[in-house]
C-alpha positions as CSV (number, residue, x, y, z in Angstrom):
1,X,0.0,0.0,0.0
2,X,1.4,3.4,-0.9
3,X,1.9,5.7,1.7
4,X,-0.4,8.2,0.6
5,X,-2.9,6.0,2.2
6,X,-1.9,6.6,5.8
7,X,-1.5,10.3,5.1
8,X,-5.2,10.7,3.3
9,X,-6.4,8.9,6.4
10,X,-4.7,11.2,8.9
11,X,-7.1,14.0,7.6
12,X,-10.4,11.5,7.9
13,X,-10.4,10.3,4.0
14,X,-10.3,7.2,2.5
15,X,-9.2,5.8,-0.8
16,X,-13.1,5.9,-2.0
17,X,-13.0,9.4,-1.3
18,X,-10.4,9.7,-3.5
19,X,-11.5,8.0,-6.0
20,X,-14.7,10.6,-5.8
21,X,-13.4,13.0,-6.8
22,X,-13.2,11.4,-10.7
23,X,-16.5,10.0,-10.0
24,X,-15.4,5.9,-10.1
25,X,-14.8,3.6,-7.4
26,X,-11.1,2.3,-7.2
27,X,-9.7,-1.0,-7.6
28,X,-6.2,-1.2,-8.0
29,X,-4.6,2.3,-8.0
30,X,-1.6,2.5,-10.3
31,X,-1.7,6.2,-10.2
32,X,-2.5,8.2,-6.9
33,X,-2.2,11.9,-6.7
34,X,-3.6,14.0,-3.0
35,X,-3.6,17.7,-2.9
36,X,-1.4,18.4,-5.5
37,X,-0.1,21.7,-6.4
38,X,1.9,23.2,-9.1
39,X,2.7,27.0,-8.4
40,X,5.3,28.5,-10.8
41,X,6.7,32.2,-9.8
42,X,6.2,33.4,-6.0
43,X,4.6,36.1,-4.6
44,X,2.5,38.6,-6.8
45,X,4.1,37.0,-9.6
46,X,2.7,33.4,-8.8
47,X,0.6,31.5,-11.5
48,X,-1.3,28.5,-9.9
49,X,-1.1,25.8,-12.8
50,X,-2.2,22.9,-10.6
51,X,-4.8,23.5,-8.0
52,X,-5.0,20.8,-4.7
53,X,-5.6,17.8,-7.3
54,X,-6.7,14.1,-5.5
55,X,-7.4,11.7,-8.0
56,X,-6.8,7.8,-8.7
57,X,-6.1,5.9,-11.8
58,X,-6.1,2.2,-11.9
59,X,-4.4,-0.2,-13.2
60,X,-5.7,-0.8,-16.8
61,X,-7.8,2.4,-17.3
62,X,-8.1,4.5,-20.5
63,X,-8.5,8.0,-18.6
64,X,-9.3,11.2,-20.6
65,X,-7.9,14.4,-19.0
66,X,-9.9,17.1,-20.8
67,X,-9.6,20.8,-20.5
68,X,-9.1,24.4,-22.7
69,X,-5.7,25.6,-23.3
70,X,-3.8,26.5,-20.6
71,X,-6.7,24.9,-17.7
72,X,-3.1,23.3,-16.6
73,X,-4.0,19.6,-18.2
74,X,-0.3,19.4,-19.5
75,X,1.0,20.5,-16.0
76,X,-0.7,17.8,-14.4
77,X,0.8,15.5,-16.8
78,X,4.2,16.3,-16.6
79,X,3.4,15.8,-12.4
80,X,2.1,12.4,-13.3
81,X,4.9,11.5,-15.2
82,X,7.2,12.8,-12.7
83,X,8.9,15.3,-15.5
84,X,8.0,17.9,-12.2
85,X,7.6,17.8,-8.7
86,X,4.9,19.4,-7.1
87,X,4.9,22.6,-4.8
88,X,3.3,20.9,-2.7
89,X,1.2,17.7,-2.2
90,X,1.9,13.6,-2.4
91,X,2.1,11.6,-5.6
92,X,2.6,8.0,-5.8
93,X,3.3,5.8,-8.9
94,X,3.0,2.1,-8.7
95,X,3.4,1.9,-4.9
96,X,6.2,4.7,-5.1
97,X,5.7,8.2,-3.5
98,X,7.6,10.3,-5.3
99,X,8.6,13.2,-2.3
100,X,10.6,10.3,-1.0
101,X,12.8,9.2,-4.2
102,X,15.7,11.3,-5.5
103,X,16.2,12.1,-9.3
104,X,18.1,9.1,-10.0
105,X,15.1,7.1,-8.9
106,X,12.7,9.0,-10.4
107,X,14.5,8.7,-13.6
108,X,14.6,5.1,-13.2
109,X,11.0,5.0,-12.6
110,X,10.5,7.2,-15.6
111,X,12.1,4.8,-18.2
112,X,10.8,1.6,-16.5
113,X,7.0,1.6,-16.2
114,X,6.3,4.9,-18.1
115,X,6.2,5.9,-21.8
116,X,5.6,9.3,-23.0
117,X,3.6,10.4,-26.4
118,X,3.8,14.1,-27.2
119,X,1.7,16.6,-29.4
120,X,5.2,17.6,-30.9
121,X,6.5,14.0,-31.5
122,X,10.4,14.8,-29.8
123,X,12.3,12.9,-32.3
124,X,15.7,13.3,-32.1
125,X,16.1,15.1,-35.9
126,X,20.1,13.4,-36.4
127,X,18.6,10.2,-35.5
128,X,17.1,7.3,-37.9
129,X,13.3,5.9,-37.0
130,X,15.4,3.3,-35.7
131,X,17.7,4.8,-33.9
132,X,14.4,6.9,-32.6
133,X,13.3,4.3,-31.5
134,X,16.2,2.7,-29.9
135,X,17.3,5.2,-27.5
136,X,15.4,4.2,-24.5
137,X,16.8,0.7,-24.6
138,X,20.2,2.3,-25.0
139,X,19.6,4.3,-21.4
140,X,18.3,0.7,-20.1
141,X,21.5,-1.2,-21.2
142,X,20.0,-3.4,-23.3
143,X,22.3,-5.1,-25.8
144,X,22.6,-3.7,-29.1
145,X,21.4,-6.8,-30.8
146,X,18.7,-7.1,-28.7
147,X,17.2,-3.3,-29.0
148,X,17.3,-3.1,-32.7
149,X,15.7,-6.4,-32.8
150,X,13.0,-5.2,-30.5
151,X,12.9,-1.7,-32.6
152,X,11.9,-3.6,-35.2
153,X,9.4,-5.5,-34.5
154,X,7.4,-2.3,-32.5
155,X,7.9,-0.5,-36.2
156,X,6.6,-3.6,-38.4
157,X,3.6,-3.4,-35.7
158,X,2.9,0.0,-36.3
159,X,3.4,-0.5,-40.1
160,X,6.6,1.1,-40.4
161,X,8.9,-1.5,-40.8
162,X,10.3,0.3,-44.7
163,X,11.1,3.3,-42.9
164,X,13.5,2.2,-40.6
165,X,16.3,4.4,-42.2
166,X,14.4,7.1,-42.9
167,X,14.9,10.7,-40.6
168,X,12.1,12.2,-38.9
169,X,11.7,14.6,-42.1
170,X,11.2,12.3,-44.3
171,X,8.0,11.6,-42.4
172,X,4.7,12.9,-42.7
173,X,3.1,13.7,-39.2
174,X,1.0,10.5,-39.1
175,X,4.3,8.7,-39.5
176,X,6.3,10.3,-36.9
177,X,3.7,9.9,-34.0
178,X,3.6,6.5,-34.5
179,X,7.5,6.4,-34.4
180,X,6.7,8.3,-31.0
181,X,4.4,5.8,-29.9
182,X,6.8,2.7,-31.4
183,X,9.6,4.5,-28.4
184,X,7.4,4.7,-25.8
185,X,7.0,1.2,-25.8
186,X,10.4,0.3,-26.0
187,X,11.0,-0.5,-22.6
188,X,7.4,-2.1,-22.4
189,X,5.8,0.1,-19.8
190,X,2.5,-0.4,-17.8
191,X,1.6,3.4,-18.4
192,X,1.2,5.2,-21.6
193,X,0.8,9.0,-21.0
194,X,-0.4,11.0,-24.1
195,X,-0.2,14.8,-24.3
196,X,-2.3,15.7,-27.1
197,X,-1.2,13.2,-29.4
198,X,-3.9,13.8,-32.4
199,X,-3.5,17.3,-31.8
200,X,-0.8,18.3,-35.3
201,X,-2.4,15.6,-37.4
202,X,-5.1,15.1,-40.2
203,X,-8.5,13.3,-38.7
204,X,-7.1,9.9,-41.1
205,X,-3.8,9.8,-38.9
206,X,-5.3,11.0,-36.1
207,X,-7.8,8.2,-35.7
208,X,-5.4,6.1,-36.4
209,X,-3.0,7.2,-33.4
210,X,-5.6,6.7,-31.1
211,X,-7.1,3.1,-32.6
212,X,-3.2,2.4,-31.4
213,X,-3.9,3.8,-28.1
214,X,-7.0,1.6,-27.8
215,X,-5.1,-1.6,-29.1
216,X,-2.7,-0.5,-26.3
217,X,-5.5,-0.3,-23.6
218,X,-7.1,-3.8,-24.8
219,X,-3.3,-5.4,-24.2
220,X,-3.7,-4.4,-20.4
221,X,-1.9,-0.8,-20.7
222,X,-3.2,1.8,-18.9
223,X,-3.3,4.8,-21.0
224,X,-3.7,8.4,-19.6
225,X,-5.1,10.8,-22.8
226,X,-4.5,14.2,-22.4
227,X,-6.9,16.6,-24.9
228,X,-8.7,19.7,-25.5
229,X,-11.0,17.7,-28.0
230,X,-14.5,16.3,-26.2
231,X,-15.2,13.8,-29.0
232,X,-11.4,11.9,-28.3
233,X,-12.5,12.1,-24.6
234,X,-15.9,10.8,-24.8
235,X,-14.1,7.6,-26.1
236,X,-11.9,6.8,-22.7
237,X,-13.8,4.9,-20.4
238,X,-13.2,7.7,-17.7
239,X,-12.9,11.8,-17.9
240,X,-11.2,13.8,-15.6
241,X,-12.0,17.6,-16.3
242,X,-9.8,20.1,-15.7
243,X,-10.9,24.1,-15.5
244,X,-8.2,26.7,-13.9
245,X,-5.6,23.9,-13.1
246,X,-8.3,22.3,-10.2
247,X,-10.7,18.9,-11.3
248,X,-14.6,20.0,-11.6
């Protein structure tokens, strides 16, 4: 049991409770965030991105985080995926809480049991699809042999197995994300966390990134959608919305 349980029930809550405030009842928490804050700037200068947050996602989900631009979606990402810390609040991932690990461990963490889809792809422009693909193997150790091997079969499944010398350039958008997605399974990861991953393609290779997604989520991923677009969202089995960085 993560820790955060003993502190929520300090202050009277329980893990229901929690779960409440996303409107489900919890099974297995993968994901467990209580009274997070993101504050950037101090003072009169402060800007509250993330406002006292308690939610739960569980193992296996498809969750939709929905909200405009700039209601602090993206923040709460990057807090999930421990690419921040929080001003203040507890977050745990996968039994971890994160105020207790240093960056080493949270990098570790990071590369083992999460993988990261972005709006803008983040292909390394010098790099090969292959090579792309490849890298988070190459901060894992894994043999050389091995990662291309496994590079390659992640690209013939996403139906990209002729590009593999191509550069990111000579892709069309479509193309790249699914390179994106091809990396963020390389180290076979229990959470996919996706900022806006339709959001600088055409509706043909849009649907197709997120028919991966759901592919993904029937293979026992869990998958944590971020997106400004209600008609994506309607299609996760759970919405959290998000209005002035706070769940309503």
């Amino acid at each position: 049991m993560c820790l955060i349980n003993l502190l929520l029930k300090k202050v009277g809550l329980e893990r229901s409770i929690t779960a409440g405030y996303t409107g489900h009842i919890m099974t297995e928490a993968l994901i467990e965030l209580a009274h997070v804050w993101k504050i950037f700037g101090e003072a009169e200068a402060a800007t509250v991105a993330v406002r006292d947050v308690s939610l739960t996602i569980d193992k296996g989900e498809f969750v939709a985080i929905m909200g405009a631009s700039g209601s602090g979606k993206s923040t709460l990402m990057y807090q999930i995926g421990i690419l921040d810390v929080p001003t203040r609040g507890e977050i745990c991932i996968k039994d971890h809480r994160i105020s207790e690990m240093d960056e080493n461990e949270r990098a570790r963490l990071r590369r083992d049991v999460l993988g990261f889809v972005f709006q803008q792809f983040n292909l390394v422009p010098t790099f090969t699809v292959l090579e792309n693909v490849e890298v988070p193997m190459v901060l894992r150790n894994v043999d050389e042999s091995e990662r291309r091997e496994r590079a390659k079969t992640l690209l013939d499944s996403l139906e990209l197995g002729h590009r593999l010398d191509y550069y990111p350039n000579q892709l069309s958008g479509g193309q790249q994300q699914r390179v994106a997605i091809a990396r963020a399974l390389a180290n076979d990861p229990e959470i996919i966390l996706a900022d806006e991953p339709t959001g600088n393609l055409d509706t043909k290779s849009g649907e197709m990134v997120f028919d991966i997604l759901t592919a993904l989520h029937d293979q026992g991923k869990t998958i944590v959608l971020v997106t400004h677009d209600p008609n994506l969202a309607r299609r996760a089995e759970r919405t959290i919305r998000i209005q002035d960085g706070a769940v309503v």
